[in-house]
C-alpha atoms as a printed R data frame, in Angstrom:
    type eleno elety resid chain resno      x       y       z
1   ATOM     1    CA   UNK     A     1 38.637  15.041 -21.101
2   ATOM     2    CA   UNK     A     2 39.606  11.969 -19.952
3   ATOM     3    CA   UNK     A     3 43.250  11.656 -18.956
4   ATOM     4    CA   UNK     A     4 44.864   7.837 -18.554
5   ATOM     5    CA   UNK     A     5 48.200   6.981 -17.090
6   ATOM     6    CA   UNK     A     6 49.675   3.428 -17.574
7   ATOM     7    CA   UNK     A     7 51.991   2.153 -14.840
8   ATOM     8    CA   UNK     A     8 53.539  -0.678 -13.926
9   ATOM     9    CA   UNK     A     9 55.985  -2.012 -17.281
10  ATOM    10    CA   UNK     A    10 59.493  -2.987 -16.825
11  ATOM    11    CA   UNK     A    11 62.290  -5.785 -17.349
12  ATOM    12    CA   UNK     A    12 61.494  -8.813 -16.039
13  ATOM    13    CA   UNK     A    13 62.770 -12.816 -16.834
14  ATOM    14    CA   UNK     A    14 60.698 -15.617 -18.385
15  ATOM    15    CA   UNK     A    15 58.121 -16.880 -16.243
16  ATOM    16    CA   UNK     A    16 57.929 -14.005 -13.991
17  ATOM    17    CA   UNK     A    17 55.113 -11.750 -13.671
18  ATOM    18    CA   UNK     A    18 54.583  -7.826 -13.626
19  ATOM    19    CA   UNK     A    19 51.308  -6.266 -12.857
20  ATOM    20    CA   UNK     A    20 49.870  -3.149 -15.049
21  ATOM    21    CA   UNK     A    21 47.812  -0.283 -13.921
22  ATOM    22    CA   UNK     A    22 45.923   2.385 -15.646
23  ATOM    23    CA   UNK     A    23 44.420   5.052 -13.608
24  ATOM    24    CA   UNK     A    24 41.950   7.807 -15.096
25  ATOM    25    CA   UNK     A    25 41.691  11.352 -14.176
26  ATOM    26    CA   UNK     A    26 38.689  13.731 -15.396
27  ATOM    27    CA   UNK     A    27 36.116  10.963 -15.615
28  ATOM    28    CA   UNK     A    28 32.506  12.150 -14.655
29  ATOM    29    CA   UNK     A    29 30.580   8.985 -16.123
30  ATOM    30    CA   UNK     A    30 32.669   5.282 -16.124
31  ATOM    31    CA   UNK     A    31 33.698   3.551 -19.077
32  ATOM    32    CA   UNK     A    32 31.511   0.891 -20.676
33  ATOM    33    CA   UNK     A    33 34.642  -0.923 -21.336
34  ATOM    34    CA   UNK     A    34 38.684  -1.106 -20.691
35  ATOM    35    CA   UNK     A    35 40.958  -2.596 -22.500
36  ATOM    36    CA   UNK     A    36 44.722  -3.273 -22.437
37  ATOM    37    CA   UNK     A    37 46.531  -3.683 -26.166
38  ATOM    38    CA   UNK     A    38 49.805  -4.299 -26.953
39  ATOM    39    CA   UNK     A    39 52.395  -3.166 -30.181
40  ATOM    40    CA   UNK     A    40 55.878  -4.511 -30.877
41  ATOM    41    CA   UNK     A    41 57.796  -2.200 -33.348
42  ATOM    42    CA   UNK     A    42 56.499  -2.376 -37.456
43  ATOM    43    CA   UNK     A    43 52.854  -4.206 -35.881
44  ATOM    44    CA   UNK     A    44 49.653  -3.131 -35.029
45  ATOM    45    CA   UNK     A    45 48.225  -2.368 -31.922
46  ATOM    46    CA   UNK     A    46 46.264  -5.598 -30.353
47  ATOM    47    CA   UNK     A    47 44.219  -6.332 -28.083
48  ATOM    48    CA   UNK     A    48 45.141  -8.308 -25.181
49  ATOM    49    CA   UNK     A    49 41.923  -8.465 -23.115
50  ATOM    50    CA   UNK     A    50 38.552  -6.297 -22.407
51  ATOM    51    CA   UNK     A    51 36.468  -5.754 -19.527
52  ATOM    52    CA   UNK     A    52 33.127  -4.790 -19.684
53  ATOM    53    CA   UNK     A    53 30.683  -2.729 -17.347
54  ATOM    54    CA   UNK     A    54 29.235  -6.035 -16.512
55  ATOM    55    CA   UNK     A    55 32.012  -7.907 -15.684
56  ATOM    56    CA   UNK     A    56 32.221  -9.537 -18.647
57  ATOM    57    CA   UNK     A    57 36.226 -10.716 -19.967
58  ATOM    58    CA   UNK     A    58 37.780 -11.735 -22.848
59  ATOM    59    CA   UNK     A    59 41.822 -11.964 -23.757
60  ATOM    60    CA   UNK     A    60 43.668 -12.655 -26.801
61  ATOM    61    CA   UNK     A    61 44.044 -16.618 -27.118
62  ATOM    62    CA   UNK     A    62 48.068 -16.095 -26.854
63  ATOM    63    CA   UNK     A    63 47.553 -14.690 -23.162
64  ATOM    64    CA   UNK     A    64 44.597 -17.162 -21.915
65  ATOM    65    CA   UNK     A    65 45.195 -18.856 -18.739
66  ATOM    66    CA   UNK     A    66 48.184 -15.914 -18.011
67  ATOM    67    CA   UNK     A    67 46.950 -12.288 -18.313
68  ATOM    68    CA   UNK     A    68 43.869 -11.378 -15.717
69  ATOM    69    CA   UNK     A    69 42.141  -8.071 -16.151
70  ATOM    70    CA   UNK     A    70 40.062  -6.717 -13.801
71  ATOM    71    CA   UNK     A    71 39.336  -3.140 -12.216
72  ATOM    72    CA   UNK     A    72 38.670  -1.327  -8.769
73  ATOM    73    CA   UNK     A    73 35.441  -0.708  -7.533
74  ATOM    74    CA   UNK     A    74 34.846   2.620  -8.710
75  ATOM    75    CA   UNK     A    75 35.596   1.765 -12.025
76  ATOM    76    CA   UNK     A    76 38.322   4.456 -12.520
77  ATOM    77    CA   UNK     A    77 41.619   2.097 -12.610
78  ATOM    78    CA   UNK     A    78 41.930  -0.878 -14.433
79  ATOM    79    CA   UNK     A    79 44.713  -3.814 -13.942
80  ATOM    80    CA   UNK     A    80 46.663  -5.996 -16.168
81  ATOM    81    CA   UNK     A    81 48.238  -8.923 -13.976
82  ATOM    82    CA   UNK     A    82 50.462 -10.804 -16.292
83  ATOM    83    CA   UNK     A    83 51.808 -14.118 -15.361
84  ATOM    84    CA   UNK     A    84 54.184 -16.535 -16.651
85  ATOM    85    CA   UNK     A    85 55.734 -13.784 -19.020
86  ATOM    86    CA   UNK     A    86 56.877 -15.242 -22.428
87  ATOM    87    CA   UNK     A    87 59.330 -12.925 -24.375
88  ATOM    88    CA   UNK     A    88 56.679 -13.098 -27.418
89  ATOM    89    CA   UNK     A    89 54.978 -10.923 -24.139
90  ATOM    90    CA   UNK     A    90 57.677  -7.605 -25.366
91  ATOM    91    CA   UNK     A    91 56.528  -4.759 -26.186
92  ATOM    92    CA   UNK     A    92 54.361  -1.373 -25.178
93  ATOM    93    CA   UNK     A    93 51.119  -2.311 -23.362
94  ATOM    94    CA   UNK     A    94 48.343   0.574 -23.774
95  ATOM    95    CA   UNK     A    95 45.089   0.921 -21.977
96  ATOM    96    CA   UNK     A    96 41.777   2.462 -23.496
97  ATOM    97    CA   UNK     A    97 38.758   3.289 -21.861
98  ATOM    98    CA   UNK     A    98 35.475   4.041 -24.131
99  ATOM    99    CA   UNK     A    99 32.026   5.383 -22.981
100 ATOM   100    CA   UNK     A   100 29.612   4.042 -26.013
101 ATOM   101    CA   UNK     A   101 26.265   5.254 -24.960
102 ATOM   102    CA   UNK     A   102 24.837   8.082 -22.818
103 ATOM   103    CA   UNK     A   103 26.271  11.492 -22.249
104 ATOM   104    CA   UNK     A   104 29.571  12.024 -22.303
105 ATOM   105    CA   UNK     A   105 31.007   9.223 -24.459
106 ATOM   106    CA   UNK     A   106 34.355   9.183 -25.036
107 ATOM   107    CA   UNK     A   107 37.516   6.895 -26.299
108 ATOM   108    CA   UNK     A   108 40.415   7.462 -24.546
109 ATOM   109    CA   UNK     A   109 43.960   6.017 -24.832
110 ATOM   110    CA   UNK     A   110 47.086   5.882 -22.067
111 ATOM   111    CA   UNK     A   111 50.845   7.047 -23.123
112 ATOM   112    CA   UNK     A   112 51.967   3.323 -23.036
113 ATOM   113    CA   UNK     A   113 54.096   1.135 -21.051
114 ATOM   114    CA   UNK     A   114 56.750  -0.872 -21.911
115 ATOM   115    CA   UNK     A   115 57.138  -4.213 -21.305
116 ATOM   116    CA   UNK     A   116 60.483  -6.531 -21.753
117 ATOM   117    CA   UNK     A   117 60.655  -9.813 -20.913
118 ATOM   118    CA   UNK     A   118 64.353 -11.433 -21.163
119 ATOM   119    CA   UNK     A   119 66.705 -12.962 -19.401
């Protein structure tokens, strides 16, 4: 079972920056991807950006050129570093790890962490 803890939210002002983490307990084969979503009250979740095995990115067109994902070298913890917050930026920021292929494949989702950006 793959446990994931998000880390990392808070209150901060327009333009500032906050970095996420989401570190994973009870892994025994990496994640093929990680992702970070996002959900403001009465929406659906949405993804923000991915990060392939291979290195491979992609992010939401609203967070392009702000939001960097990227992971440690064991593949266990995966970042969100979020720049140049908007308040459009507001609201709970989830990570999710899936294993497609191989033994052990799994999709696994964090608690959440909130994010507020205002001033």
């Amino acid at each position: 079972q793959v446990h994931l803890v998000e880390s990392g939210g808070g209150l901060v002002q327009p333009g500032g920056s906050l970095r996420l983490s989401c570190a994973a307990s009870g892994i025994i084969f990496n994640p093929d991807v990680m992702y970070w979503y996002c959900q403001t009250p009465g929406k659906e979740r949405e993804l923000v950006a991915s990060l392939t095995a291979a290195g491979n990115t992609a992010y939401a067109d609203s967070v392009k050129g702000r939001f960097t994902i990227s992971r440690d070298n064991d593949r266990t913890t995966v970042y969100l570093q979020m720049n140049n917050l908007k308040p459009e930026d507001t609201a709970v920021y989830y990570c999710r790890y899936r294993r497609l292929w191989g033994p052990s494949q799994y999709d696994s989702w964090g608690q959440g962490t909130q994010v507020t950006v205002s001033s």
